[in-house]
N, C-alpha and C positions, 0 to 999 in steps of 0.2 A: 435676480439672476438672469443672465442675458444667457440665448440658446448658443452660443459660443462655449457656455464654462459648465454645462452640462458634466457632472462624474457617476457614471455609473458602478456598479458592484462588478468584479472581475466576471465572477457565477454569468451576468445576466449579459454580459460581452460576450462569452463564450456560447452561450446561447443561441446570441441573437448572431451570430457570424463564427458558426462551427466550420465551413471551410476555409474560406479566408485567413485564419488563427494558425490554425493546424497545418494546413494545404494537404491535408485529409480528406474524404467525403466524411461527409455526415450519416453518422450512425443512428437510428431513430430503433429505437424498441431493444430489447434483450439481444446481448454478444446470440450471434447464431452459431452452434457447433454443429457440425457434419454429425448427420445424424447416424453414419456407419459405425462414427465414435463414439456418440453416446450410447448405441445398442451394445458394443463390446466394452464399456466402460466397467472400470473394475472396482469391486465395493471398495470400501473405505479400509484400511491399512488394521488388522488388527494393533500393530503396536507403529507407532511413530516415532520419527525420528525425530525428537526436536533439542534442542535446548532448554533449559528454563523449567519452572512449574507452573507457570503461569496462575501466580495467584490472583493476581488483579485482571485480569482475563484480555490482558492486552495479548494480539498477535503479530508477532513481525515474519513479515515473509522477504526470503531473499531468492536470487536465484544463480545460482553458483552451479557450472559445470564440473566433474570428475571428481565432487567432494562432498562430504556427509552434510557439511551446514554450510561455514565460509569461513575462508583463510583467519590465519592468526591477527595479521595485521586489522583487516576490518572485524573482527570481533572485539581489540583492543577499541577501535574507532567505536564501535557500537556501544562498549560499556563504559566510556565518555559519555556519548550522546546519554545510554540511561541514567548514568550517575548525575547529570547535569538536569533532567528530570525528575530527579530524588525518586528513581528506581532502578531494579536491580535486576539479574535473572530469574532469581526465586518470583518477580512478578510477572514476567511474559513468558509466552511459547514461541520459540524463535524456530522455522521451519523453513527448507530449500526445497521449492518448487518444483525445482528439476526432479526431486526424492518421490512426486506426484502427480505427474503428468496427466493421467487419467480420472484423479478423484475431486470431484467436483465441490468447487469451492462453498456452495451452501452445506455441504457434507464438512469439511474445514471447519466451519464457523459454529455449528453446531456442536462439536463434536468438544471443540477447546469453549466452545458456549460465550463467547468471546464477544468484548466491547468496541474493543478499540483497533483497528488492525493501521499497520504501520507497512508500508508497501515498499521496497527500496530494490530498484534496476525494474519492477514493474510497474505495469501502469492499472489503474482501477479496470480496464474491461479487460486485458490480460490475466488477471487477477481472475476474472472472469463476472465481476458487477454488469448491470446491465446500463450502463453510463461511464461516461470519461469523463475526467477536473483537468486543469491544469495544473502542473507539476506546484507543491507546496499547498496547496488549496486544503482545507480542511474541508471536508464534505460529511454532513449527515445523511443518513439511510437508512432507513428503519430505525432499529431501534441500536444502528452502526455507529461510528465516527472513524472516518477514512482519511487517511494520507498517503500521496505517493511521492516519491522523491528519486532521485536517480541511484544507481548502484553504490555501495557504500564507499567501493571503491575510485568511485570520481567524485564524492563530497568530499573526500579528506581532505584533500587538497584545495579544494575550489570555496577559498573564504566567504564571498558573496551568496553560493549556494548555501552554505552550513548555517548563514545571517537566514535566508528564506525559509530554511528548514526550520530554525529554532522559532522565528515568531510561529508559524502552527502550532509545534510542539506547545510551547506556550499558551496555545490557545486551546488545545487539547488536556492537558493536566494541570489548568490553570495555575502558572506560576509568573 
């Protein structure tokens, strides 16, 4: 193998050239929140608003302005994507971010005790992990399995993204 045809993993590109990729600065350590917000941070929601039952303890988080979860259209799009998964609402909690501004995503995770989280219009440190992937990347994390992918409202449409999105998925619920 000549140093010309070198192929590295996407993960250790990202890595190794976190400005450059992005034209972001490089974030090293835990999202930082203004700590005036986390003193005024509010407990965790006696009752949630979600979708689903999340039996299989997968969570999808969306983030949708002026609405309880997410329009009709991308709910149709989303129980596509799950049915083409060979799953259903009765297996996930589906929840709008916007519905939670203040309550901290380890409080989320725990709470729906949750495997698998599906991230769509956010990104993993928005989400508020303390690390970024690149959009489609499957990432493990503890005892996680993370995906972020763009709003469900710009996959519909964008066949090459919904190709990106499905090999994870794929690679997430092995199918």
């Amino acid at each position: 193998m000549s140093l010309n045809n070198i192929h590295l993993p996407p993960l250790l590109v990202a890595q190794l050239y976190p400005d450059s990729l992005t034209g972001e600065p490089a974030k090293t350590g835990p999202a930082q929140k203004d700590p005036a917000t986390k003193a005024e941070r509010t407990q965790p929601p006696a009752e949630w608003k979600l979708l689903g039952n999340n039996q299989k303890n997968i969570l999808i988080a969306v983030a949708y302005e002026n609405i309880a979860h997410l329009p009709d259209p991308q709910l149709d799009f989303l129980m596509q994507l799950l049915k083409a998964c060979q799953l259903s609402l009765n297996d996930v909690a589906l929840i709008n971010l916007n519905n939670y501004k203040e309550v901290e995503y380890t409080d989320m995770l725990n709470y729906f005790q949750t495997k698998t989280i599906l991230l769509f219009g956010v990104s993993a440190q928005e989400f508020g992990f303390p690390f970024e992937t690149p959009q489609y990347q499957v990432q493990p994390f503890t005892q996680y399995t993370v995906i972020h992918a763009p709003a469900l409202h710009d996959l519909q449409s964008d066949k090459p993204a919904k190709g990106l999105l499905w090999i994870g998925l794929k690679k997430i619920f092995n199918l």
